[in-house]
C-alpha positions as a Markdown table, in Angstrom:
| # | Residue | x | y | z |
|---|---|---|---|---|
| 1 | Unk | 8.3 | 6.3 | 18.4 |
| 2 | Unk | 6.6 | 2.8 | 19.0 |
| 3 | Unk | 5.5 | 0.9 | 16.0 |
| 4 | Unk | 2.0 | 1.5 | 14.8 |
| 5 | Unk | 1.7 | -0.9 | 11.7 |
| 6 | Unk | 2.7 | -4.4 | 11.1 |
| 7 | Unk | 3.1 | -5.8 | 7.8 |
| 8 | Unk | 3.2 | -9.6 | 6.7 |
| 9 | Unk | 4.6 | -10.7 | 3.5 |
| 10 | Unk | 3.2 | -14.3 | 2.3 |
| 11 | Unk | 4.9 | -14.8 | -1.4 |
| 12 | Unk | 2.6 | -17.4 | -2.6 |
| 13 | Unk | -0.2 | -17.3 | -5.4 |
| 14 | Unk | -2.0 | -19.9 | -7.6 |
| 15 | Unk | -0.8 | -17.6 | -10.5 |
| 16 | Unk | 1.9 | -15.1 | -11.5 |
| 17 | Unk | -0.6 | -12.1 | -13.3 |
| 18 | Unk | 1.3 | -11.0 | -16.5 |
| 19 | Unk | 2.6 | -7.4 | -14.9 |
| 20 | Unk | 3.3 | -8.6 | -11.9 |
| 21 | Unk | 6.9 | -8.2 | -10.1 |
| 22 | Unk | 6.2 | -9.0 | -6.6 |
| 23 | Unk | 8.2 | -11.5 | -4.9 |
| 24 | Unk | 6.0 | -14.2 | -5.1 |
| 25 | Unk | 5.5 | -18.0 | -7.0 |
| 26 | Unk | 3.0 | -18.9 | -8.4 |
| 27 | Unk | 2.3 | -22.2 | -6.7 |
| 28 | Unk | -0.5 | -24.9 | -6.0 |
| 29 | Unk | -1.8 | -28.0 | -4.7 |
| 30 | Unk | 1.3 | -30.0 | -3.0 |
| 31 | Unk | 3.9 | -27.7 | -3.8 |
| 32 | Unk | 2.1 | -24.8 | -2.3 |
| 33 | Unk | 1.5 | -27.0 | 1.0 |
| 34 | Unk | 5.4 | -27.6 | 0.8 |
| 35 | Unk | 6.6 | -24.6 | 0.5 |
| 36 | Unk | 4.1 | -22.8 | 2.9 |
| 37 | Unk | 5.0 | -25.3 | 5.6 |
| 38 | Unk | 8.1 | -24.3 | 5.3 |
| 39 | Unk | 7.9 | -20.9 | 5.7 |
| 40 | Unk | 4.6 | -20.2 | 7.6 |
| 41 | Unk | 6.5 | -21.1 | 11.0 |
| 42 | Unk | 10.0 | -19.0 | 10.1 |
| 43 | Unk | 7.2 | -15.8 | 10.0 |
| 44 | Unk | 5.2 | -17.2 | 12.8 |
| 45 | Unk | 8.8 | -17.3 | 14.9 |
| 46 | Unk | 9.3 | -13.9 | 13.7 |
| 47 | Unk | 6.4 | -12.8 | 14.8 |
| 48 | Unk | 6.6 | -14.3 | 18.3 |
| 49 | Unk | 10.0 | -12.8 | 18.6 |
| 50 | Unk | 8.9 | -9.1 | 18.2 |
| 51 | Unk | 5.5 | -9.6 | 20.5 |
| 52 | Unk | 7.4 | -10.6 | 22.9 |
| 53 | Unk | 9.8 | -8.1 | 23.7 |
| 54 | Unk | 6.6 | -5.8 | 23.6 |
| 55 | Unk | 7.5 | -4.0 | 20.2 |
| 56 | Unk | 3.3 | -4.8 | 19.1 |
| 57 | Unk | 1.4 | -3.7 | 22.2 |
| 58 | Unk | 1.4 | -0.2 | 20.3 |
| 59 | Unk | 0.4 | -1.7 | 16.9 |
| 60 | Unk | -2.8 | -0.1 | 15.2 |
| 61 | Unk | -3.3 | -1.6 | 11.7 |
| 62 | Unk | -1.8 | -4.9 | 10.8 |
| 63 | Unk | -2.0 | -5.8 | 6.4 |
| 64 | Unk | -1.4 | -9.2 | 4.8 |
| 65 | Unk | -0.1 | -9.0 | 1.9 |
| 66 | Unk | 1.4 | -10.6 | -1.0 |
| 67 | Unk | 1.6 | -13.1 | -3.2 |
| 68 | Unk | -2.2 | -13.8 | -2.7 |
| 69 | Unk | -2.4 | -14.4 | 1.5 |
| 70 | Unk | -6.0 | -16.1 | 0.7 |
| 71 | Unk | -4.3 | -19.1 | -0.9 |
| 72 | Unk | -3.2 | -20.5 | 2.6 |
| 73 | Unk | -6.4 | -20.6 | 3.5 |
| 74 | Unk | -6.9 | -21.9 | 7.2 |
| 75 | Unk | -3.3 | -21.0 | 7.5 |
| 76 | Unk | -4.0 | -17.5 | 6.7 |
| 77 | Unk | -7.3 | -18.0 | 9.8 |
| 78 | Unk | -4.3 | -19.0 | 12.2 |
| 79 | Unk | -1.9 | -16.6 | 11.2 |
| 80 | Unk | -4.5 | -14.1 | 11.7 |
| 81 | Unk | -5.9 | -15.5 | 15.1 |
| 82 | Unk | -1.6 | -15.2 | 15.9 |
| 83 | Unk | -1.3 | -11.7 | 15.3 |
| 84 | Unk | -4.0 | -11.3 | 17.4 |
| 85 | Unk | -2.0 | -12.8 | 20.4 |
| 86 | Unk | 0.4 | -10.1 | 20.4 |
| 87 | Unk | -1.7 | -6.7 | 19.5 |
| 88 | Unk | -5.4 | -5.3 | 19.0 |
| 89 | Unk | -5.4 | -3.6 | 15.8 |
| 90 | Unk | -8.4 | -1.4 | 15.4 |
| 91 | Unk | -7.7 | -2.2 | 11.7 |
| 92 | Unk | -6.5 | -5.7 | 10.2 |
| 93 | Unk | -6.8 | -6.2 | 6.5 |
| 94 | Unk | -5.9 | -9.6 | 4.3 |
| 95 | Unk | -5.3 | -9.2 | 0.5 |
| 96 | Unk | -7.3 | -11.4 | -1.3 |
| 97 | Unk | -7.9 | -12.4 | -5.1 |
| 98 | Unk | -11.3 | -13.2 | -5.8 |
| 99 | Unk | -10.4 | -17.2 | -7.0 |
| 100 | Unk | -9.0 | -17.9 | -3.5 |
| 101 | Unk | -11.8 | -16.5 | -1.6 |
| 102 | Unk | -15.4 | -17.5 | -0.7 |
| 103 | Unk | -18.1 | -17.2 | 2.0 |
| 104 | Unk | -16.3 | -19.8 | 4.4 |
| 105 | Unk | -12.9 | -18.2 | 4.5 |
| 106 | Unk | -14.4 | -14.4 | 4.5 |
| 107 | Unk | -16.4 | -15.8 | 7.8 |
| 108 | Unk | -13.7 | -17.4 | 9.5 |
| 109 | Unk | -11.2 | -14.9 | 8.7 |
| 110 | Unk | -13.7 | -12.3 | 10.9 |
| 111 | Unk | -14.0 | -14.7 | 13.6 |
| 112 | Unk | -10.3 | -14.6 | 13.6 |
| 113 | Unk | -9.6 | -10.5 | 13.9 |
| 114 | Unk | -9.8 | -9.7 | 10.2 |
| 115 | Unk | -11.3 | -6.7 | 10.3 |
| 116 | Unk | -11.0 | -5.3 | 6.2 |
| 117 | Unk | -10.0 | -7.4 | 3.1 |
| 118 | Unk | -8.6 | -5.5 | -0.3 |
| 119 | Unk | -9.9 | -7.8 | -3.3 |
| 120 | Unk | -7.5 | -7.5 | -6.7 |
| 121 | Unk | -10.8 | -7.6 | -8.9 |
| 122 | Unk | -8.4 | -4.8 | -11.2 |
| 123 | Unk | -11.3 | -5.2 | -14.5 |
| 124 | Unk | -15.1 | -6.2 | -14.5 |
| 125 | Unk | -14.5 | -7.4 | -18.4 |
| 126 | Unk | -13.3 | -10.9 | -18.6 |
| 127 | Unk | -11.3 | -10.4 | -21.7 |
| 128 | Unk | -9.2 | -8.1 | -19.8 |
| 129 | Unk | -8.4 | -9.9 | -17.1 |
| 130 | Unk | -7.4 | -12.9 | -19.4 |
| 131 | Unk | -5.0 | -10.6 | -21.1 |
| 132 | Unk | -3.0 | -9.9 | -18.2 |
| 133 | Unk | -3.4 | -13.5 | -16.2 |
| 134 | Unk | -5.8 | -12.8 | -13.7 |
| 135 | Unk | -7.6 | -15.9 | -13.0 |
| 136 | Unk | -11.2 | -14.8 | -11.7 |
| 137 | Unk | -13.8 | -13.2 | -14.1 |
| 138 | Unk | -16.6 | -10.8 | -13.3 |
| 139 | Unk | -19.1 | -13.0 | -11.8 |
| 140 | Unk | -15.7 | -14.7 | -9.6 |
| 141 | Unk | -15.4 | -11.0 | -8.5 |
| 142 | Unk | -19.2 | -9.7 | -7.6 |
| 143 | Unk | -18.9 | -13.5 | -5.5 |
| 144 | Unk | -15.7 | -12.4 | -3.5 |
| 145 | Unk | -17.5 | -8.9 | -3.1 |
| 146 | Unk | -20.6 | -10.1 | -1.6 |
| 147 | Unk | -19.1 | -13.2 | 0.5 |
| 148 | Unk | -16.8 | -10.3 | 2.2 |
| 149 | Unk | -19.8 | -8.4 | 3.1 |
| 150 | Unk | -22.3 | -11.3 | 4.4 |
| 151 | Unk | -19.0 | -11.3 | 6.8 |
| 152 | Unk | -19.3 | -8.0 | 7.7 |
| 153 | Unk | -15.7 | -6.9 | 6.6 |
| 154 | Unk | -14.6 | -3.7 | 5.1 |
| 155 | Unk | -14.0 | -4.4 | 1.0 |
| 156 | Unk | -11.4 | -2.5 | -0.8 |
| 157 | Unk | -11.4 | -2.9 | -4.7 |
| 158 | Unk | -8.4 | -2.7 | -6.6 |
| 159 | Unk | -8.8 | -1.3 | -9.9 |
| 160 | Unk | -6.4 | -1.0 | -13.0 |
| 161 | Unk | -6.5 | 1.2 | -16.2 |
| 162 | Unk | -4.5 | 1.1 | -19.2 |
| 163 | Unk | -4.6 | -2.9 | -19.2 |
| 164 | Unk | -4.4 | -4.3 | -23.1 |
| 165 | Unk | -7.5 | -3.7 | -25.2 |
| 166 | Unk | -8.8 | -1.3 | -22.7 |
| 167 | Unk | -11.2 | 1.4 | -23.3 |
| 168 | Unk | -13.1 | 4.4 | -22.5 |
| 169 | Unk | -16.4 | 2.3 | -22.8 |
| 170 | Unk | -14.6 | -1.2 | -21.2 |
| 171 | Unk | -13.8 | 1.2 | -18.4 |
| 172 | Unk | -16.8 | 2.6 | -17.2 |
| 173 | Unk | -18.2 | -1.1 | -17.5 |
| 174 | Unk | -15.8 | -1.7 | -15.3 |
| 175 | Unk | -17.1 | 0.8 | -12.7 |
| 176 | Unk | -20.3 | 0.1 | -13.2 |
| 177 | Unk | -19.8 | -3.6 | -11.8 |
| 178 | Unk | -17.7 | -2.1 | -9.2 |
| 179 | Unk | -20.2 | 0.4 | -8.0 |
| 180 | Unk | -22.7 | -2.1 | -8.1 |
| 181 | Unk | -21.6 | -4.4 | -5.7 |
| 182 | Unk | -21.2 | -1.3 | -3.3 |
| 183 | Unk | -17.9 | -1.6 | -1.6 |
| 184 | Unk | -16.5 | 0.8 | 1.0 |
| 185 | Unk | -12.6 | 1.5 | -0.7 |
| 186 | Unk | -11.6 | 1.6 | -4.2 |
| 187 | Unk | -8.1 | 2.4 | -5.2 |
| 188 | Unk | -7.2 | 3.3 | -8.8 |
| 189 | Unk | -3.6 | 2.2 | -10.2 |
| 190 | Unk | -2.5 | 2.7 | -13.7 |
| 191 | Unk | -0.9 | -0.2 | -15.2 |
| 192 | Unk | 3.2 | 0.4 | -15.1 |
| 193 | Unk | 5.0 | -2.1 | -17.5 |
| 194 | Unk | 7.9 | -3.7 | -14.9 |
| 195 | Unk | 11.2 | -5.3 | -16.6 |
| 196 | Unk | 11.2 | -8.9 | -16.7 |
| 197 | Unk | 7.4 | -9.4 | -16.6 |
| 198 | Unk | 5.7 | -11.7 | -19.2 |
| 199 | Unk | 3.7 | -8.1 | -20.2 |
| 200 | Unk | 6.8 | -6.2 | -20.3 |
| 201 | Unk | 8.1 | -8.8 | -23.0 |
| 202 | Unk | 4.9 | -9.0 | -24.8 |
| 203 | Unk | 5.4 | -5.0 | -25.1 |
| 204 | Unk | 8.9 | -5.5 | -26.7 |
| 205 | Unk | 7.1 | -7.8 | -29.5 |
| 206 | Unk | 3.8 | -5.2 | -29.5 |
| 207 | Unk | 3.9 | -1.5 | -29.2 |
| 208 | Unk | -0.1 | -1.8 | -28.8 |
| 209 | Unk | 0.4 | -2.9 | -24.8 |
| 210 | Unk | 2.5 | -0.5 | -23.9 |
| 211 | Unk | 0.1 | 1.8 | -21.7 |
| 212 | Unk | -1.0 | 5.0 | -23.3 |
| 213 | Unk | -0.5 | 7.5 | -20.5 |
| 214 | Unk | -2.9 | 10.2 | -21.8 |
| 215 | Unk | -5.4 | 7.0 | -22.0 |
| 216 | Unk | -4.7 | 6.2 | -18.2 |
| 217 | Unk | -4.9 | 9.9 | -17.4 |
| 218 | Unk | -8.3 | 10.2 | -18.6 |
| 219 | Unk | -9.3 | 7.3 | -16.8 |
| 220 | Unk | -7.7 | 8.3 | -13.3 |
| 221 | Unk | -9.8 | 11.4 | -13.9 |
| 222 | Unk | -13.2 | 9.6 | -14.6 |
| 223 | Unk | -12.9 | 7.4 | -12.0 |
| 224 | Unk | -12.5 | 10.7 | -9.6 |
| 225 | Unk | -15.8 | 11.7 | -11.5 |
| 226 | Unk | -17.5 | 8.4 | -11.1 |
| 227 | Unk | -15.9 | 8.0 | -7.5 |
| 228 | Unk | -17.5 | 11.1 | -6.0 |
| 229 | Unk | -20.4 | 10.9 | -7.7 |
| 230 | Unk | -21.2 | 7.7 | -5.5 |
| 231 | Unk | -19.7 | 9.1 | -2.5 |
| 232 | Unk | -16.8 | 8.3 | -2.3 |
| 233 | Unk | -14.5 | 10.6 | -0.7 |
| 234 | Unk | -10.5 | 11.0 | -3.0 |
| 235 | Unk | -8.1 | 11.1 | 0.2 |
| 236 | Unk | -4.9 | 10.0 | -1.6 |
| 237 | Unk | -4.1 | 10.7 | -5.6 |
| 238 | Unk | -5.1 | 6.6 | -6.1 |
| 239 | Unk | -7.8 | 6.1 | -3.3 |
| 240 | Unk | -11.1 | 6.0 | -2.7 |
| 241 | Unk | -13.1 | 5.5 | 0.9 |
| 242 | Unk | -16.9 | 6.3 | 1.8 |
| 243 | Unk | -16.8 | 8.1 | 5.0 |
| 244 | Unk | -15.1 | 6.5 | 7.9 |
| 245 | Unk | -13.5 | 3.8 | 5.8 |
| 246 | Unk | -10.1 | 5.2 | 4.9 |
| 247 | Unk | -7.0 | 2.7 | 5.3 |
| 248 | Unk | -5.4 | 3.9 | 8.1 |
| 249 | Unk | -2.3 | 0.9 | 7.3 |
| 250 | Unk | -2.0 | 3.1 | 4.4 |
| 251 | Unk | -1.8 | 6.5 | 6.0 |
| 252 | Unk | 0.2 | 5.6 | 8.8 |
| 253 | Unk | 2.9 | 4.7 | 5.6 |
| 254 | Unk | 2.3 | 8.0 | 4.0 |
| 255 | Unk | 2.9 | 10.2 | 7.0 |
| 256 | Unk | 6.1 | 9.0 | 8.8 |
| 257 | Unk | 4.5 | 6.6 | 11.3 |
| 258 | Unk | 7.0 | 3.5 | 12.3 |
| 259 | Unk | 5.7 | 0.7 | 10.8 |
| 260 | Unk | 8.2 | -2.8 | 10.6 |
| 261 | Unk | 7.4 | -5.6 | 7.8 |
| 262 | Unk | 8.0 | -9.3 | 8.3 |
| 263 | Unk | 8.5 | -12.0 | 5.9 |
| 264 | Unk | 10.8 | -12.1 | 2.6 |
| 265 | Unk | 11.1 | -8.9 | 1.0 |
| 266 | Unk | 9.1 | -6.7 | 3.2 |
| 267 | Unk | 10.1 | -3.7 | 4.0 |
| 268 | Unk | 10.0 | -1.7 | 7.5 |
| 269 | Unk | 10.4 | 1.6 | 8.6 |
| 270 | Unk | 11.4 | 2.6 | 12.3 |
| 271 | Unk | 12.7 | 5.2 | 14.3 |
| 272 | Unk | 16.5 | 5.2 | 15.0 |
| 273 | Unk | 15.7 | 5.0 | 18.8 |
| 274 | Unk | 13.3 | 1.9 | 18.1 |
| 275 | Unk | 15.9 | 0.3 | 16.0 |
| 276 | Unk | 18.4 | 0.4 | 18.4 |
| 277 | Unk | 16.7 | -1.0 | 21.3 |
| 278 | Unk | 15.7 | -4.2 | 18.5 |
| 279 | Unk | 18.6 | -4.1 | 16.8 |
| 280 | Unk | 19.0 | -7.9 | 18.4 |
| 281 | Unk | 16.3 | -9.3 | 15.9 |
| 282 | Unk | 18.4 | -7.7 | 12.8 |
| 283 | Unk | 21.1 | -9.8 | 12.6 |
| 284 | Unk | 23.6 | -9.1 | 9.8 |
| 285 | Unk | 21.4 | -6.6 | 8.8 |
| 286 | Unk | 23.5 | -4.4 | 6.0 |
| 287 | Unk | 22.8 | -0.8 | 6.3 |
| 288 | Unk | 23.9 | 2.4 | 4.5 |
| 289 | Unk | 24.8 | 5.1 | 6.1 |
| 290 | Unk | 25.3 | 3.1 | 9.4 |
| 291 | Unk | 28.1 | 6.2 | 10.5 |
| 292 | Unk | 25.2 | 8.1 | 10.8 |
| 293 | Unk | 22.5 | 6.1 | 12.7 |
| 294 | Unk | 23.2 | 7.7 | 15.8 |
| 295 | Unk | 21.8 | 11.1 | 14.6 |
| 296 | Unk | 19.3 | 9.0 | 11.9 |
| 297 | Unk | 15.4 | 9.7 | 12.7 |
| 298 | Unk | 14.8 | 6.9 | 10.7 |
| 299 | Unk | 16.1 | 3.7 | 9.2 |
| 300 | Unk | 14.2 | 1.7 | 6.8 |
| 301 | Unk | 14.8 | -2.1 | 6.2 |
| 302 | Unk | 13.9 | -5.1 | 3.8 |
| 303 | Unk | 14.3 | -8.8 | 5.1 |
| 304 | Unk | 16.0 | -10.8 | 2.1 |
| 305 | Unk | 15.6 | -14.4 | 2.8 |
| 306 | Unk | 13.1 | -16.7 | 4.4 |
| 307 | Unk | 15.0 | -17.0 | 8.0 |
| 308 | Unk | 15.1 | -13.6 | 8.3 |
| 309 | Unk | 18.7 | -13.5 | 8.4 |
| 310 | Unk | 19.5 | -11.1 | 5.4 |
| 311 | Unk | 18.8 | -7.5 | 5.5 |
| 312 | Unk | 19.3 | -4.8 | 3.6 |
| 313 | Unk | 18.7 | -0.8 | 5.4 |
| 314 | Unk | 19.4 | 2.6 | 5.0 |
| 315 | Unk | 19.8 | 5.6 | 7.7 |
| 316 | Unk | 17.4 | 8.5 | 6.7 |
| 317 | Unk | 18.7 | 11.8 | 8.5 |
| 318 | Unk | 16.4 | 13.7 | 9.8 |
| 319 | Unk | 16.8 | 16.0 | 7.0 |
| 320 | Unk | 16.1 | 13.2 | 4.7 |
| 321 | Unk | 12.8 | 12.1 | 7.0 |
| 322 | Unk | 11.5 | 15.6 | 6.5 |
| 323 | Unk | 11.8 | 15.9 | 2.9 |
| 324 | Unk | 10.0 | 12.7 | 2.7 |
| 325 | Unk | 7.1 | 13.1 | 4.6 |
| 326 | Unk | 6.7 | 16.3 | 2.8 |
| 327 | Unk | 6.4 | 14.4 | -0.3 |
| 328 | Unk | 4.3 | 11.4 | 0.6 |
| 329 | Unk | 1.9 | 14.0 | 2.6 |
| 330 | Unk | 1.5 | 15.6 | -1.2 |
| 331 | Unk | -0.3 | 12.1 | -1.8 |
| 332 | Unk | -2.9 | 12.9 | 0.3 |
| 333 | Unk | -5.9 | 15.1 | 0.3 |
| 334 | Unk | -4.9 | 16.2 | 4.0 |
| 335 | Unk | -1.0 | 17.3 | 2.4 |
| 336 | Unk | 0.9 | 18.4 | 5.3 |
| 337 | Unk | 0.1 | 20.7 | 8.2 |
| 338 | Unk | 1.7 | 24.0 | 8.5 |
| 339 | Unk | 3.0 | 23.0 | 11.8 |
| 340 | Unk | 5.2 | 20.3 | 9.5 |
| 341 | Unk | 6.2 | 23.2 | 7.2 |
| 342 | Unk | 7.4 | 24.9 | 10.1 |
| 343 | Unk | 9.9 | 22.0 | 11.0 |
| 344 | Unk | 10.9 | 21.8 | 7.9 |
| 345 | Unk | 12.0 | 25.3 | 7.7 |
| 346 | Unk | 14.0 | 25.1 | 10.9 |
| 347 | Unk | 16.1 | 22.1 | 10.0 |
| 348 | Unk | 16.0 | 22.6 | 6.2 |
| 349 | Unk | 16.9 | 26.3 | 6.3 |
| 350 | Unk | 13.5 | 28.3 | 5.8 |
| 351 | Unk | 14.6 | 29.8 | 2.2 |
| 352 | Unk | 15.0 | 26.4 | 0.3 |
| 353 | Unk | 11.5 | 25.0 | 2.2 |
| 354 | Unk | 9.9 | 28.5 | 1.2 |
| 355 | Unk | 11.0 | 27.8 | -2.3 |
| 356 | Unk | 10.0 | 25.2 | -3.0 |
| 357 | Unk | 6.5 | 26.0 | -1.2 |
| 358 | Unk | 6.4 | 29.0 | -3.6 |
| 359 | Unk | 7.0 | 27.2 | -6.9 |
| 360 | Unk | 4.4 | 24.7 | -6.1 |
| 361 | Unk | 1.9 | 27.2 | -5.2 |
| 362 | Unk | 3.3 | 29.3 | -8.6 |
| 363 | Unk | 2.8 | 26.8 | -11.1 |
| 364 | Unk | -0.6 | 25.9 | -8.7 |
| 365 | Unk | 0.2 | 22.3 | -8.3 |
| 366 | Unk | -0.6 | 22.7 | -4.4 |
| 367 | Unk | -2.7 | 25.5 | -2.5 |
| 368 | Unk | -3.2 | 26.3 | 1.1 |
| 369 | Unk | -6.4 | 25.6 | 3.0 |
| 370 | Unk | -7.9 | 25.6 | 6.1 |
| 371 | Unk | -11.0 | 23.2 | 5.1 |
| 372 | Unk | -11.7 | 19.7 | 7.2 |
| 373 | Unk | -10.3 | 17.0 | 5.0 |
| 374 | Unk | -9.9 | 13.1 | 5.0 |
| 375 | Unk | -7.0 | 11.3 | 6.3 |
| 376 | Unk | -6.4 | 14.7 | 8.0 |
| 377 | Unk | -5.5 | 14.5 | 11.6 |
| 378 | Unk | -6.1 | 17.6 | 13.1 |
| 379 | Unk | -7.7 | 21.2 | 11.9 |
| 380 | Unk | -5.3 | 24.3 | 10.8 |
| 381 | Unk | -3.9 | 25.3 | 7.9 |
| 382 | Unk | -2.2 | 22.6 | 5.3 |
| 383 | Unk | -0.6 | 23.2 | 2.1 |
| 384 | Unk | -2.4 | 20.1 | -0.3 |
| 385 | Unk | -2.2 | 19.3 | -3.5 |
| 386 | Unk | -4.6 | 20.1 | -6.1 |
| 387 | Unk | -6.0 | 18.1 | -9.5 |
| 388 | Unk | -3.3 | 19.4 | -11.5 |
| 389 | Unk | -0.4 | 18.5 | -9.1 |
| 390 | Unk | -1.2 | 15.1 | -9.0 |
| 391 | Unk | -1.3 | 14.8 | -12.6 |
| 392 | Unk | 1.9 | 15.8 | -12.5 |
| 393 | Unk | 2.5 | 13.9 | -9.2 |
| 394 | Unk | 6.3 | 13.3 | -10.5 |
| 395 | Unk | 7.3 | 17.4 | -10.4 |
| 396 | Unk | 5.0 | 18.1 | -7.5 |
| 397 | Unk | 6.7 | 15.2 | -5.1 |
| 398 | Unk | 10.0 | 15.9 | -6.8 |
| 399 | Unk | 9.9 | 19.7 | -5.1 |
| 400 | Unk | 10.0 | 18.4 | -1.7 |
| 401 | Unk | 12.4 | 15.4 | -2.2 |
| 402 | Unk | 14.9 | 17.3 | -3.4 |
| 403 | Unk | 15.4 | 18.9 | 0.4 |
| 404 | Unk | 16.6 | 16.3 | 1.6 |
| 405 | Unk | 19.6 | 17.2 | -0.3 |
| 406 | Unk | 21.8 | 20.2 | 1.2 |
């Protein structure tokens, strides 16, 4: 199975955000030239490495992630304009935060291959996003909004709910703004409190910022209201696209596709017979379940230090593989195709798949249909998840996963 995605990992922002875990510093002026001097060309090597031995010519989507890629500015143009060297994505997105972004970069990133940005506007109120550390405000956002689109790229909006102080009436002001500046993606996150964050410790001191989930639940189910309304079209439990404008970076994650991350602390994904024949460029690469990687369909990695010479992996069996794209496809609007069912049922054993299809439809957090639906890739019958599934997304996805145990 070739590779279809590439991901880059830069781990530099001007700011850490309060709830924010991501490998990444928050660095500026000369220490940010420093330090992304010093890595920039380690990634770039890396890059060059995989193009070529030919392991890109197959890659569809390419995402630049982060950290905040937009603070390198003309280093993010070249590292673009590189990429582009080695594959023709019909899809390239750069993560962006509104404070690093403006008319010039959004234009020369396009010139370069950048095909889609994702913005982390997250609120339209500023007294949110000073709670949590963001440093852009409304007006900063609408800017980055409309400087991606005098470009001509495809904007994705990040939006969060259950932020400090939020509320019912803070959040539809936050849509408003969003729907106003007319972007093509929104995706819709509730706010998860990680250990070690500056939020995290400001819950331990004040049970008021601890996220109400009820609260976040309601809002997860306006924005579905507010989303359609406008046109948008729900095609994964926390995404939004008008028509055509789905990430397909995204997708190809959600449904098995091999997909290999470079940079510190991304993560890959590749078939065991595409491992194998670049097992070269994964030196000392530490892998569980390495006895097995002969039969593995797939083995997932995470590069640990700047030089890539640290990994960590594990060997998913194909039993394992199965089970998980069963449970990522219950993400999606599309689910999973009958035909995938049927695979599962011949290597799982068809009783234990057939259970666990039964209980889902039982307690009627998934149903069958045979309607056209995004991110879907072909017609037939597919069992997909309904309202009530992915509001309880945790027992729904934990039906499948727990095949992948005999």
């Amino acid at each position: 199975m070739p590779i279809r995605a590439l991901y880059l990992h830069i781990p530099f922002c001007h700011a850490k955000c309060a709830y924010c875990d991501f490998d990444s510093s928050g660095l500026r002026g000369q220490a940010l030239c420093e330090a992304a001097s010093a890595y920039l060309p380690q990634l770039v090597e890396r890059l060059d490495a995989f193009g070529a031995r030919g392991a890109l010519e197959s890659v569809e989507t390419v995402y630049v992630g982060g950290g905040t890629p937009t603070v390198l500015g003309e280093g993010l143009v070249r590292l673009v304009e590189r990429v582009r060297r080695w594959c023709a994505p019909v899809e390239f997105t750069c993560e962006a935060n509104p404070e690093s972004f403006d008319e010039g970069l959004a234009s020369a990133l396009a010139q370069a291959g950048a095909t889609r940005v994702s913005l982390g506007v997250q609120s339209m109120v500023d007294e949110e996003l000073a709670r949590i550390g963001r440093l852009h405000n409304r007006d900063g956002a609408l800017r980055a909004i409309a400087a991606a689109q005098a470009a001509e790229l495809t904007v994705s909006v990040d939006c969060m709910c259950g932020l400090p102080g939020q509320t019912a009436a803070s959040w539809e002001r936050t849509f408003e703004g969003v729907l106003g500046a007319h972007p093509d993606h929104v995706s819709v996150y509730p706010l998860t409190l990680e250990e070690g964050t500056p939020l995290a410790r400001q819950a331990e001191r004040d049970p008021e910022v601890v996220p109400d989930e009820d609260f976040q639940a309601a809002c997860m189910e306006r924005a579905r209201d507010v989303l359609s309304t406008a046109g948008f079209e729900r095609y994964e439990v926390a995404s939004y696209a008008r028509a055509g404008r789905v990430c397909r970076h995204n997708i190809a994650y959600w449904t098995g596709a091999s997909y290999l991350g470079l940079g510190r602390s991304a993560a890959g994904m590749l078939a065991g017979e595409e491992f194998r024949a670049l097992a070269g460029l994964f030196p000392s690469v530490v892998l569980e379940g390495a006895d097995a990687l002969a039969d593995g369909a797939r083995v997932r990695m995470v590069q640990r230090d700047d030089a890539a010479t640290t990994f960590e992996g594990e060997v998913l069996t194909p039993r394992e593989a199965l089970a998980e794209d069963l449970m990522l496809g219950m993400r999606m609007t599309a689910g999973v195709s009958e035909a995938l069912i049927a695979c599962a049922r011949d290597l799982i054993g068809a009783g234990r798949v057939d259970a666990a299809v039964r209980e889902a439809l039982d307690r009627g957090l998934a149903r069958w249909t045979e309607e056209p639906l995004p991110g879907a890739d072909a017609r037939g019958r597919r069992l997909v998840p309904t309202n009530e599934g992915w509001l309880l997304g945790n027992e729904l996805y934990g039906l499948f996963w727990d095949l992948a145990v005999a």
